[in-house]
TORGU-78093 format. One record per residue (C-alpha): residue in three letters; residue number from 1; y, z, x. Coordinates in nm, 3 decimals, m for minus. Layout:
BEGIN
 residu num      c2      c3      c1
    ALA NUM       Y       Z       X
...
***
This chain:
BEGIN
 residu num      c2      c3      c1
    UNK   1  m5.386  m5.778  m0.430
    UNK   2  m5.242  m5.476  m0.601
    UNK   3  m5.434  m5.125  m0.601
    UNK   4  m5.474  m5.003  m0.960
    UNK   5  m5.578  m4.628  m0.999
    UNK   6  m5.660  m4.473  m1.346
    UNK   7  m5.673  m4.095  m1.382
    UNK   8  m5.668  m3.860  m1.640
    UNK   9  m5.495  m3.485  m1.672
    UNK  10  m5.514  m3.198  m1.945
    UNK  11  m5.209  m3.000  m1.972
    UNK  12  m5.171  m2.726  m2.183
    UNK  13  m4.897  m2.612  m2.408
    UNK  14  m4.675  m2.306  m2.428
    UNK  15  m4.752  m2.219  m2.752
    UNK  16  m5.026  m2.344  m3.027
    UNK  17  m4.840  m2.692  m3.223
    UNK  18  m4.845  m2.692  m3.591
    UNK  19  m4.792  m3.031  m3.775
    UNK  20  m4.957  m3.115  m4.113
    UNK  21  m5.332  m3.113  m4.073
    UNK  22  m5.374  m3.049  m3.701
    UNK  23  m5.293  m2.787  m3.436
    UNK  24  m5.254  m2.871  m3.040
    UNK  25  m5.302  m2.680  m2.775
    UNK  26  m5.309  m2.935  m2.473
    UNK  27  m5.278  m3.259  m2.488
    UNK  28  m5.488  m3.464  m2.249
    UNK  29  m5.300  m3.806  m2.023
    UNK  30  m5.410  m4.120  m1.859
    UNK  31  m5.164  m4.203  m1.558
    UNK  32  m5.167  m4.532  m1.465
    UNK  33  m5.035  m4.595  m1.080
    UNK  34  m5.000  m4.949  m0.916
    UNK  35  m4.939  m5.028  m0.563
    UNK  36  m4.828  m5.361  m0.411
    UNK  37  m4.854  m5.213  m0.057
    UNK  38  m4.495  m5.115  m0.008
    UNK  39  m4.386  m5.004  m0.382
    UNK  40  m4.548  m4.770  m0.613
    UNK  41  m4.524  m4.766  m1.008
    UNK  42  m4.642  m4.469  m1.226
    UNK  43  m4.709  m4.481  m1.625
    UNK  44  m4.813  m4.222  m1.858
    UNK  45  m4.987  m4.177  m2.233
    UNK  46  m5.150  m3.959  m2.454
    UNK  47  m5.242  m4.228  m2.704
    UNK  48  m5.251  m4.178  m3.063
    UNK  49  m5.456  m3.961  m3.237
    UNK  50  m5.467  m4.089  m3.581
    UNK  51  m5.597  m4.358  m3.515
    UNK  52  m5.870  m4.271  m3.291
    UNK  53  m5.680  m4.381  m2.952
    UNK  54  m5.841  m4.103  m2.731
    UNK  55  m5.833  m4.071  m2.377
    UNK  56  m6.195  m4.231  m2.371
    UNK  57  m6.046  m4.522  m2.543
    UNK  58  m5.741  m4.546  m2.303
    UNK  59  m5.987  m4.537  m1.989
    UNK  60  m6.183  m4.749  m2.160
    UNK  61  m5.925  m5.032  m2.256
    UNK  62  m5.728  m5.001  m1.911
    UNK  63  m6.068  m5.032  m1.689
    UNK  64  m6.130  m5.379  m1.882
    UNK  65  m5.784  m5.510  m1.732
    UNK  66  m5.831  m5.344  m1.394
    UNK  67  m5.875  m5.689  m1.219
    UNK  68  m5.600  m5.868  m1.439
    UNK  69  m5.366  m5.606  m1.301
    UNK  70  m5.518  m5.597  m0.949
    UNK  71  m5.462  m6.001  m0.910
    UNK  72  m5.093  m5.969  m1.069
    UNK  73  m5.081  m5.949  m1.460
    UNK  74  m4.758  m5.902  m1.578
    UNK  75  m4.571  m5.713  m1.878
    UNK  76  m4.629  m6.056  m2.061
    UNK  77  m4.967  m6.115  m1.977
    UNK  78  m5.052  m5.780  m2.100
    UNK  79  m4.943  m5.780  m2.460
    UNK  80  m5.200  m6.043  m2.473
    UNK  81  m5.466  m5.859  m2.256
    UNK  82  m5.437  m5.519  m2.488
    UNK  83  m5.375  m5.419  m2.820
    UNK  84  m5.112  m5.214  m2.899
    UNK  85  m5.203  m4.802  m2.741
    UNK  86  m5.207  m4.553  m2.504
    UNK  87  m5.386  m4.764  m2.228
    UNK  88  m5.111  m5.072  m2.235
    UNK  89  m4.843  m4.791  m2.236
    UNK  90  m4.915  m4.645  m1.947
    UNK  91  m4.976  m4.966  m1.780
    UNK  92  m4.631  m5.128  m1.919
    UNK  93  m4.396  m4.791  m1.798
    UNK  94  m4.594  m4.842  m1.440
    UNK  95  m4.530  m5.231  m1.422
    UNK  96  m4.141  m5.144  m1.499
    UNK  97  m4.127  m4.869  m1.285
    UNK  98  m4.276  m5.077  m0.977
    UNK  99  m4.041  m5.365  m1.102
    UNK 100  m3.759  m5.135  m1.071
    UNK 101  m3.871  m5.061  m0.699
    UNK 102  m3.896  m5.371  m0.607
    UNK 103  m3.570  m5.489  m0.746
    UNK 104  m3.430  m5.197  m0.568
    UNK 105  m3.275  m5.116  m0.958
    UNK 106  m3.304  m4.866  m1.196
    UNK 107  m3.542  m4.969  m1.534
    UNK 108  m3.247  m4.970  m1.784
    UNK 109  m3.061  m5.244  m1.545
    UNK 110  m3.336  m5.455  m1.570
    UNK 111  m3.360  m5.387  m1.945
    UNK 112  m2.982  m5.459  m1.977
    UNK 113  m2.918  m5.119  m2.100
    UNK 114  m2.609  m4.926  m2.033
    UNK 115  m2.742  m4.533  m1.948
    UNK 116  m2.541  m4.166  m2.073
    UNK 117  m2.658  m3.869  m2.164
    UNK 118  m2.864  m3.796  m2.475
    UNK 119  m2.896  m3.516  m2.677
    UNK 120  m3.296  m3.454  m2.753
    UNK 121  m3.366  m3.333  m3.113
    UNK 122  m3.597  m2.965  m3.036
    UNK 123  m3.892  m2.937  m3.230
    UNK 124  m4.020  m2.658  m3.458
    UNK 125  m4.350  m2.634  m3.570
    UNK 126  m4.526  m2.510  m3.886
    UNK 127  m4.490  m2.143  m3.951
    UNK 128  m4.417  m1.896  m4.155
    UNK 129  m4.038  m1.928  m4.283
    UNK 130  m3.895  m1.619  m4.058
    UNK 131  m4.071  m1.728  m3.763
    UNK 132  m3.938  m2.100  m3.807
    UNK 133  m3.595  m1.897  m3.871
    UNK 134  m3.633  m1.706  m3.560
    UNK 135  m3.766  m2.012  m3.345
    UNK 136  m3.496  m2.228  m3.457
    UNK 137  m3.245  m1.951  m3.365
    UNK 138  m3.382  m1.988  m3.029
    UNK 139  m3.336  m2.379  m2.922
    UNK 140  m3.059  m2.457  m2.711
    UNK 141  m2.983  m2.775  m2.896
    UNK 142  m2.774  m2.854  m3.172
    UNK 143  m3.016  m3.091  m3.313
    UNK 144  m3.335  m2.994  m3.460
    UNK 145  m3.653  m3.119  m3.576
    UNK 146  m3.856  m2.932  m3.879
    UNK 147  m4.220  m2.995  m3.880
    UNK 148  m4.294  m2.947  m4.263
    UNK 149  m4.626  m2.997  m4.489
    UNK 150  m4.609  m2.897  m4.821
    UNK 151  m4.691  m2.547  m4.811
    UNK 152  m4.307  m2.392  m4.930
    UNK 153  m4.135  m2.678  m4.761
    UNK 154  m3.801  m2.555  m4.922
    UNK 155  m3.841  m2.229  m4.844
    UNK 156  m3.950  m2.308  m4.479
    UNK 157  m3.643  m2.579  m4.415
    UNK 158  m3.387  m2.290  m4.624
    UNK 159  m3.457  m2.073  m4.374
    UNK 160  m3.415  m2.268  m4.081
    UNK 161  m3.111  m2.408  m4.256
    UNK 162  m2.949  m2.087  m4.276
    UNK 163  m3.068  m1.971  m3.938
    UNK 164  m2.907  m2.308  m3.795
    UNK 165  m2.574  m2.423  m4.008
    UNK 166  m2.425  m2.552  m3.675
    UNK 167  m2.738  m2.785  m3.644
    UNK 168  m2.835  m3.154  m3.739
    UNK 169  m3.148  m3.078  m3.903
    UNK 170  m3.431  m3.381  m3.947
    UNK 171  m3.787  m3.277  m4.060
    UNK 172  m4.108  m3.439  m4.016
    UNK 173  m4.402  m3.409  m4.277
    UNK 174  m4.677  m3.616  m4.091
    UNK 175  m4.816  m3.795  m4.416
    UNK 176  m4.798  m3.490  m4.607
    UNK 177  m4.639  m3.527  m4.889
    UNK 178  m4.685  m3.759  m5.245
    UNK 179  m4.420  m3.965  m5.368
    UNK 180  m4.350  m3.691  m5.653
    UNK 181  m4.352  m3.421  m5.425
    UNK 182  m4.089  m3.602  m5.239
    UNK 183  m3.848  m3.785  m5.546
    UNK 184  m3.886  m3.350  m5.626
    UNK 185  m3.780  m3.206  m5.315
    UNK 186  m3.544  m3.530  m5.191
    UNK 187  m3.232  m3.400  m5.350
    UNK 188  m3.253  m3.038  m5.208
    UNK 189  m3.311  m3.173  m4.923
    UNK 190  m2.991  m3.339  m4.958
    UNK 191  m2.800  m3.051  m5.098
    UNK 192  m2.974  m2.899  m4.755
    UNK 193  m2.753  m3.147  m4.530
    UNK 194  m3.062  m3.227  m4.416
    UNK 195  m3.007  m3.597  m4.199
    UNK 196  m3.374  m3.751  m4.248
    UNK 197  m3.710  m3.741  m4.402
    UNK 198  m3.946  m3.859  m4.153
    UNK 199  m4.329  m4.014  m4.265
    UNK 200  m4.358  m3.814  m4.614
    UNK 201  m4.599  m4.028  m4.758
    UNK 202  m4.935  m4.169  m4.632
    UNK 203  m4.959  m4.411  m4.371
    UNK 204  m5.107  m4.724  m4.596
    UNK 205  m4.999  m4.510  m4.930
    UNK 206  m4.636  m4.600  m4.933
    UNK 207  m4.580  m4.883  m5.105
    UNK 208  m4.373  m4.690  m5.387
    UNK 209  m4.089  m4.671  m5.166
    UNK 210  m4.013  m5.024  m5.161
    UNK 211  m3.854  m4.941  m5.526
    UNK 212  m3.688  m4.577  m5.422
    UNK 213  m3.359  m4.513  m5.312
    UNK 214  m3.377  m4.164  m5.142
    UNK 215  m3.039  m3.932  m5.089
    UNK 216  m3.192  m3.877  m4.750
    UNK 217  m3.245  m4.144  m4.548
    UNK 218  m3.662  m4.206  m4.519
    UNK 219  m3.820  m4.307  m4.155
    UNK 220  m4.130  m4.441  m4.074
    UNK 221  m4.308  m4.302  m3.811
    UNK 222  m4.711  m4.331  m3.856
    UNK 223  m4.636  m4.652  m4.127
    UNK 224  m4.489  m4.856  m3.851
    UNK 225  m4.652  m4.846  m3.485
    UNK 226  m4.525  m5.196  m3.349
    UNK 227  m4.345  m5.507  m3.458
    UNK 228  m4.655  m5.651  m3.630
    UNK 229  m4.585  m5.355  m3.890
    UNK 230  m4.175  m5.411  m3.920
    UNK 231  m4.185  m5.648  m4.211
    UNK 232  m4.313  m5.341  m4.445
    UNK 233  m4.175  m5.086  m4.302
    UNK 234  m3.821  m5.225  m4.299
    UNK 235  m3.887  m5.269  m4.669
    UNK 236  m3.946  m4.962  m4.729
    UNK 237  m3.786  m4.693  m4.449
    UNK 238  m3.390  m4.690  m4.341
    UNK 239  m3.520  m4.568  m3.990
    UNK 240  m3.775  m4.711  m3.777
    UNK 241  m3.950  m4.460  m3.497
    UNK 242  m4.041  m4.591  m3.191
    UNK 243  m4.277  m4.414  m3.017
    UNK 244  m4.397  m4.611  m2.701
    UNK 245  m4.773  m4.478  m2.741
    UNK 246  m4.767  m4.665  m3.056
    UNK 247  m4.624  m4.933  m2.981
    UNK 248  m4.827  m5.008  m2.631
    UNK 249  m4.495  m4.986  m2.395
    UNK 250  m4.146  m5.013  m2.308
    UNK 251  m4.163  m5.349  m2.368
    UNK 252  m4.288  m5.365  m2.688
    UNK 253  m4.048  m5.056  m2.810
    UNK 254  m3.725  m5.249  m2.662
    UNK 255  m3.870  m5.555  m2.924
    UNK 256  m3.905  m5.361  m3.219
    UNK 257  m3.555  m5.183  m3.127
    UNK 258  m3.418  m5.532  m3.213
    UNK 259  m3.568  m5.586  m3.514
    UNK 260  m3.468  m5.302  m3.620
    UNK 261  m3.132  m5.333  m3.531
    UNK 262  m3.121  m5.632  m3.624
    UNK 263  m3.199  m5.569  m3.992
    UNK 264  m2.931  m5.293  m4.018
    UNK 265  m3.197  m5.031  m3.972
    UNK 266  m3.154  m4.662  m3.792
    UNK 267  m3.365  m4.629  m3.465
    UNK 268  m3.564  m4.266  m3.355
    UNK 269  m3.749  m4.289  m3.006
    UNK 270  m4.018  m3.997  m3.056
    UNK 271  m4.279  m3.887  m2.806
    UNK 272  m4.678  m3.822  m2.880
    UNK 273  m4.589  m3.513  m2.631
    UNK 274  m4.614  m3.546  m2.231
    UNK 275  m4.489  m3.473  m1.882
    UNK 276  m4.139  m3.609  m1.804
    UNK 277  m4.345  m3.908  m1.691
    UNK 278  m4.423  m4.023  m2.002
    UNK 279  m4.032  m3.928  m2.186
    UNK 280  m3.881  m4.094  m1.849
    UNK 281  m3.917  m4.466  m2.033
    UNK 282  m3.829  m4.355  m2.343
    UNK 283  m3.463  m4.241  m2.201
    UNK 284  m3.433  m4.599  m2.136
    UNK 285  m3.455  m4.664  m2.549
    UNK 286  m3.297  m4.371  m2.635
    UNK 287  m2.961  m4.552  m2.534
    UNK 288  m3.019  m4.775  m2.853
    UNK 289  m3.135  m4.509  m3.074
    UNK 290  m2.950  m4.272  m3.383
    UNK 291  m3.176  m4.018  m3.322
    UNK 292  m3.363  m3.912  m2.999
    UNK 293  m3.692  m3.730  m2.997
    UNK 294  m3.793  m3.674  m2.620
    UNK 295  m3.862  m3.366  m2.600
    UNK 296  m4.270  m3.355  m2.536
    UNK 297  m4.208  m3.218  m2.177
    UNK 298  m4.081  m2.904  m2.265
    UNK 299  m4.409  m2.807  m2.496
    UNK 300  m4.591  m2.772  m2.161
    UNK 301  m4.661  m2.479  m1.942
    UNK 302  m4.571  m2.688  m1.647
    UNK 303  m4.449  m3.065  m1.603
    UNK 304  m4.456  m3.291  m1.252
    UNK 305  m4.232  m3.268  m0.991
    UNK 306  m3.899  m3.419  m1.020
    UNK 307  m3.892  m3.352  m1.415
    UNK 308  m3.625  m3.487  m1.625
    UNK 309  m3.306  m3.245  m1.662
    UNK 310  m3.270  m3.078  m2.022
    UNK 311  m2.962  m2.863  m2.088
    UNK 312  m2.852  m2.722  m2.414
    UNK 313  m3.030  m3.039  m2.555
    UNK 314  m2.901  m3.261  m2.276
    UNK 315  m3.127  m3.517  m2.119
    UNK 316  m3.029  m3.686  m1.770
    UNK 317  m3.150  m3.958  m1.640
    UNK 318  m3.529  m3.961  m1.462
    UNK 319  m3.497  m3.897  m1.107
    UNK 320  m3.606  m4.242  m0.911
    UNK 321  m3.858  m4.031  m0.725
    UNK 322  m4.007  m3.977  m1.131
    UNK 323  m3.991  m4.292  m1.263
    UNK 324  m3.766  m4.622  m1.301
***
């Protein structure tokens, strides 16, 4: 019999988050640890917040598989035991990373992916347009993310723009925007060199895009959250993001990666912010991905031991002692 152990964690941030509608401070973590007697597997999520996937429903949800995983559920088994959430998450990254111990190989092996080094996109948050200016001027990567709602979006992503030209700029408006607000500010954008426009419209409110051919490529973050949501989205997005809190896991993520590619379609691997537990699986995806998103661990005032490396934007691979 395996020994499952739930627990739960608040960690704070560096600095107050902006996004369209909401403003973290912390965000709160179920880890997930399972132990055949010899090997030890860790997972971590913060579940998703729009749709109600709290860390009472992650306790909630993994504590009703605790003796599925205790007599030897596997990462098959348990995209039938959960839906897709923080709570299968955090049990699929621990069931790879005590696969990988036992196997006495690294996660990606076992995933059949080839690992390098990534280059994390840095996020800025809402502000005014100087301090997104100055904040921007301040990330060590080249590649940027723009949180935007649609207070003086041009003015905001014009200033980081010209605080940045070096940079690869993507922004982010969370649902925030109407289709006419975004055929209006799509072309700027462009003119911008802006690379992507991720989740403008409404999750549920974006049919109109099946008929609109954007100058910036459109992604789909909060319209897609696993495969059972690929049909529309690919019908409607050029980029697919894959966050694994969404999507319920590693395993799930590496199946909508697929589709995606598959279908011609860009890949993102984002994070719902975490420790370098919880953006250690998501290195493994990153490998497949156009853009890469990982970097929730840096938000916090302090992360776990053995953290993942970040340099100038750099990610390394997860210490074994972390994860995989």
């Amino acid at each position: 019999m395996r020994d499952i152990q739930f627990s739960t964690d608040t960690w704070k941030l560096k600095r107050p988050f902006i996004i369209t509608g909401h403003v973290f401070s912390g965000v709160d973590t179920l880890t997930v640890t399972i132990t055949d007697g010899e090997h030890q597997g860790r997972g971590e999520a913060a579940g998703v917040y729009y749709t109600g996937d709290d860390l009472a429903n992650m306790r909630s949800q993994a504590e009703s598989v605790r003796d599925a995983l205790a007599g030897g559920a596997d990462r098959e088994a348990l995209l039938d035991l959960l839906p897709a959430g923080g709570a299968r998450n955090a049990i699929d990254c621990a069931l790879w990373d005590l696969e990988a111990k036992q196997a006495g190989r690294r996660a990606w092996a076992l995933a059949d992916v080839f690992p390098g080094e990534i280059t994390t996109f840095e996020t800025v948050g809402i502000d005014t347009p100087e301090a997104m200016a100055e904040h921007a001027r301040g990330l060590a990567s080249d590649r940027i993310k723009v949180k935007l709602d649609d207070v003086t979006p041009l003015d905001r992503i014009a200033a980081v723009r010209q605080a940045r030209e070096d940079a690869e700029i993507i922004v982010d408006v969370n649902q925030g925007w109407t289709f006419e607000r975004l055929r209006f500010l799509a072309p700027k954008f462009a003119d911008l060199g802006i690379a992507m426009i991720e989740q403008p419209l409404p999750r549920g409110g974006d049919e109109a895009l099946e008929s609109y051919r954007s100058p910036v490529p459109l992604g789909a973050d909060e319209s897609c959250l696993h495969t059972g949501e690929f049909e529309a989205a690919a019908r409607r997005y050029q980029v697919i993001n894959i966050k694994l809190d969404k999507a319920g896991g590693l395993t799930e993520g590496l199946r909508l990666a697929q589709l995606a590619e598959d279908r011609g379609l860009d890949i993102m691997v984002g994070n719902m912010v975490g420790t370098s537990l919880a953006m250690a699986p998501g290195y493994v995806l990153a490998q497949l991905c156009r853009f890469v998103d990982l970097d929730g661990a840096l938000f916090l005032e302090r992360d776990r031991e053995h953290p993942m490396s970040y340099s100038k934007g750099r990610v390394g691979e997860p210490s074994p002692k972390l994860w995989g």
